[in-house]
C-alpha positions as CSV (number, residue, x, y, z in Angstrom):
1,X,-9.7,15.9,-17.4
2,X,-11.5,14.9,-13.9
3,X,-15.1,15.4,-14.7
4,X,-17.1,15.8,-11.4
5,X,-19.9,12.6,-12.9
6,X,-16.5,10.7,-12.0
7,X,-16.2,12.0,-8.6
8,X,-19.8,11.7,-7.9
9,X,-19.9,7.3,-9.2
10,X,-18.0,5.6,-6.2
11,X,-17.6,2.8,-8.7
12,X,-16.1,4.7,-11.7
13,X,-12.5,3.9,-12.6
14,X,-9.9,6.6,-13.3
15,X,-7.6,6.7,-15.8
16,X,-4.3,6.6,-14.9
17,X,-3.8,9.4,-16.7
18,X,-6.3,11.3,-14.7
19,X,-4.5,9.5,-11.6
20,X,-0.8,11.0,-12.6
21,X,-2.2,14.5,-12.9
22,X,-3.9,14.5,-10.3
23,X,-0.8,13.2,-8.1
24,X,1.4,15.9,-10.0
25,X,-0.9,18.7,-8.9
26,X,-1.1,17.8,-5.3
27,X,2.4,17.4,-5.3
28,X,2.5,20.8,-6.9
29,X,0.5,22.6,-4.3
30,X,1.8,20.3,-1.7
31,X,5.0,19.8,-1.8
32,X,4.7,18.3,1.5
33,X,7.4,15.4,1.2
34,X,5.5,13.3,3.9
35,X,2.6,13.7,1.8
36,X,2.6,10.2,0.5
37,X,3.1,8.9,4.2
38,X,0.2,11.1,5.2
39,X,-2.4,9.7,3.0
40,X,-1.4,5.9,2.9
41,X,-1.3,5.7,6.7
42,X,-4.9,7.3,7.2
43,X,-6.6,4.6,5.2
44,X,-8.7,2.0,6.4
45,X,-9.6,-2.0,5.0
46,X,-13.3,-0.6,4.5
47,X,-12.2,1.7,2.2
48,X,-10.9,-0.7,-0.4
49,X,-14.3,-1.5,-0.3
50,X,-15.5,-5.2,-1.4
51,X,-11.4,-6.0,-1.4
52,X,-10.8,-4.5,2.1
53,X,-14.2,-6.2,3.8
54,X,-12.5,-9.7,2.4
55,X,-9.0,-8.7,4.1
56,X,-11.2,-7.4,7.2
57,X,-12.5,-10.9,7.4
58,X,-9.6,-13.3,6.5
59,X,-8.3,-15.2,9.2
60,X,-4.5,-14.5,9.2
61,X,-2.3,-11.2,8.1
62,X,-0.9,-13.9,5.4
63,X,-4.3,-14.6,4.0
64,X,-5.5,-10.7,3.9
65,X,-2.4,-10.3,2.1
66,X,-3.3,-13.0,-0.4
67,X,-6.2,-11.4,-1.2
68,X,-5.1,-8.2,-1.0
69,X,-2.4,-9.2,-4.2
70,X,-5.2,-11.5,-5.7
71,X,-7.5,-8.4,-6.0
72,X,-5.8,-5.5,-6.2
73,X,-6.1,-5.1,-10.2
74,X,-10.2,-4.1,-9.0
75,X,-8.6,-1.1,-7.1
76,X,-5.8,0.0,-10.0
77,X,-5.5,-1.5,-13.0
78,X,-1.9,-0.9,-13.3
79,X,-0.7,-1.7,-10.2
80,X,0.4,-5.3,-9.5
81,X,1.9,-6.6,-6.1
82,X,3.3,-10.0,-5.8
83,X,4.8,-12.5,-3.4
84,X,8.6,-12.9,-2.6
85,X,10.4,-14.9,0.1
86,X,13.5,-15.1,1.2
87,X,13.9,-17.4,4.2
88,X,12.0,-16.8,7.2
89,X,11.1,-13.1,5.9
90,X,8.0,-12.6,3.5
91,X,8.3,-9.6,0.5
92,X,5.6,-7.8,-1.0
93,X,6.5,-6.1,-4.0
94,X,5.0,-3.4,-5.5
95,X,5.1,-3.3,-9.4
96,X,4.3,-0.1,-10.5
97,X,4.0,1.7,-13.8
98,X,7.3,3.7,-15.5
99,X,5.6,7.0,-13.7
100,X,5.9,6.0,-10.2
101,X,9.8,6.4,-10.6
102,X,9.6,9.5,-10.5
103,X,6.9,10.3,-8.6
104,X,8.0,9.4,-4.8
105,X,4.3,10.4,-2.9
106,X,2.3,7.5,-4.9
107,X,4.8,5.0,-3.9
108,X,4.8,6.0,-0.5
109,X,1.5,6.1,-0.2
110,X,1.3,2.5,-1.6
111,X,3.9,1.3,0.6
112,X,2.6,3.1,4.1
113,X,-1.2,2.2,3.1
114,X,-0.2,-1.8,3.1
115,X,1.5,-1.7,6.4
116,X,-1.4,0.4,7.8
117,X,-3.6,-2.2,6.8
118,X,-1.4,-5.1,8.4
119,X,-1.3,-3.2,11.5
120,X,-5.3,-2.1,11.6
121,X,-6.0,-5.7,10.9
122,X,-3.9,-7.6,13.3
123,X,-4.1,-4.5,16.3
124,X,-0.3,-4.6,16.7
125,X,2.4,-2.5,15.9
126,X,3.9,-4.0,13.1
127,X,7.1,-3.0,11.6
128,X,8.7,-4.1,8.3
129,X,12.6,-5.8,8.4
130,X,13.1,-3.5,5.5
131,X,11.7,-1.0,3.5
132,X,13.1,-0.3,-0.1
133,X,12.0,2.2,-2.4
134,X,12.9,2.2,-6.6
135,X,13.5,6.5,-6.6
136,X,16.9,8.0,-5.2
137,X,16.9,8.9,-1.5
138,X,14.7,12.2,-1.0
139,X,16.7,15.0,1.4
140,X,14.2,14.7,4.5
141,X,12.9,10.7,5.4
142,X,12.1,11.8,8.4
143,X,8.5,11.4,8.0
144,X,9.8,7.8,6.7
145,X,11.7,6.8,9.3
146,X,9.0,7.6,11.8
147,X,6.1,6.0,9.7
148,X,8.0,2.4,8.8
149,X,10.3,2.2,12.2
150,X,12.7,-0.1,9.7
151,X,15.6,0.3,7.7
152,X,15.0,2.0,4.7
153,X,16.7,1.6,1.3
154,X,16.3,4.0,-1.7
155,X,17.7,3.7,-5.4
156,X,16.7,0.4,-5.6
157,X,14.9,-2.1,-8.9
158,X,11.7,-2.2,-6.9
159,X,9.9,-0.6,-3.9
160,X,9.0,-3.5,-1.3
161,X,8.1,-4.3,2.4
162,X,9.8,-7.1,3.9
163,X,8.1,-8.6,6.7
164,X,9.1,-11.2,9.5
165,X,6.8,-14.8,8.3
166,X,5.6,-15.2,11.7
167,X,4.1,-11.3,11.7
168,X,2.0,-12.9,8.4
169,X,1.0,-15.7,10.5
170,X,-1.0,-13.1,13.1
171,X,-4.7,-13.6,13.2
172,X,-7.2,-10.8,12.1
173,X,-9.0,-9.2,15.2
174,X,-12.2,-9.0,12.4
175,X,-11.6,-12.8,11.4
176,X,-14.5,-14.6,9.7
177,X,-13.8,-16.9,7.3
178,X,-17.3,-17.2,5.8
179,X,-17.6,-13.7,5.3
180,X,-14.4,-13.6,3.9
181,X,-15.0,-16.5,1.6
182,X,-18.1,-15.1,-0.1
C-alpha cells in the first residue's frame, strides 16, 4: 500500500512492490500504449536529483552515461544498466526485474527517459542505431517509431539502446567537471 508519508518524503524509497502496482493501475486506467513514451520523454537530468546534477555536469554524453550506470541503484534498487560495445557502436542495457517482461510502459519509459537525457544534455537530436525491447511486439509502435526515429526490435533477451560512439563522445552544454566530480 502507497501511504501518502511516502509521497510527501522526496527521499523515501518505494518498494518495488508498491512500484508494480502502481504501474499496473496506471496501465489499467490508462491503457494508453504510448504511455511509457509519454512519461520517459518528459523527464529532465534535475529530476534524478543528486544523480542527474552529476550527468548535468559531466563533460561528455559518455561520462553522464557512466555515471548514470554507476548510480543508478540510488534511483531503483532493482534496476541495473550496463555497458556493451560492439565496434564503433556503444549499448546500454537495461537489466530489469522478471516483471518488466510483461509490463511494456516501465520499459519504455526507461528506455525513452535515457535517450531524453542524452538529447537534453548534449542539445542535439540524438537517435539510437537500434532500439530492442525483451516483450513481443505491441499492435501500435507508432508512438515508438516517432519517439526513437531508429529501428526497433521486439521479442528480444534484453531491452537496449544502441548508440553511434562518436554521439557518446558529444560534450554536455552544462559541462563542469568540478561540479560533477563532487
Amino acid at each position: 500500500n502507497l501511504r501518502e508519508t511516502d509521497l510527501r518524503d522526496p527521499d523515501a524509497r518505494l518498494p518495488m512492490r508498491v512500484v508494480w502496482s502502481l504501474w499496473e493501475e496506471v496501465i489499467r486506467r490508462q491503457p494508453d500504449p504510448s504511455l511509457g513514451i509519454r512519461f520517459g520523454s518528459s523527464g529532465q537530468a534535475r529530476d534524478l536529483g543528486l544523480v542527474g546534477y552529476t550527468m548535468f555536469h559531466s563533460d561528455s554524453l559518455r561520462r553522464a552515461m557512466d555515471r548514470l550506470i554507476r548510480y543508478v541503484h540510488i534511483l531503483m534498487d532493482v534496476l541495473e544498466l550496463r555497458w556493451g560495445a560492439r565496434g564503433d557502436r556503444a549499448e546500454i542495457i537495461l537489466q530489469s526485474e522478471p516483471e518488466a517482461r510483461v509490463l511494456q510502459r516501465p520499459v519504455d519509459c526507461r528506455l525513452a527517459a535515457i535517450v531524453a537525457l542524452a538529447r537534453q544534455l548534449t542539445s542535439k537530436p540524438i537517435m539510437p542505431v537500434e532500439v530492442r525491447f525483451c516483450y513481443p511486439e505491441p499492435s501500435d509502435t507508432s508512438a515508438h517509431r516517432q519517439f526513437f526515429r531508429a529501428p526497433l526490435n521486439f521479442g528480444q533477451e534484453e531491452s537496449l539502446l544502441v548508440f553511434h560512439g562518436s554521439d557518446l563522445d558529444l560534450p554536455v552544454v552544462t559541462s563542469d567537471e568540478t561540479l560533477g566530480g563532487y
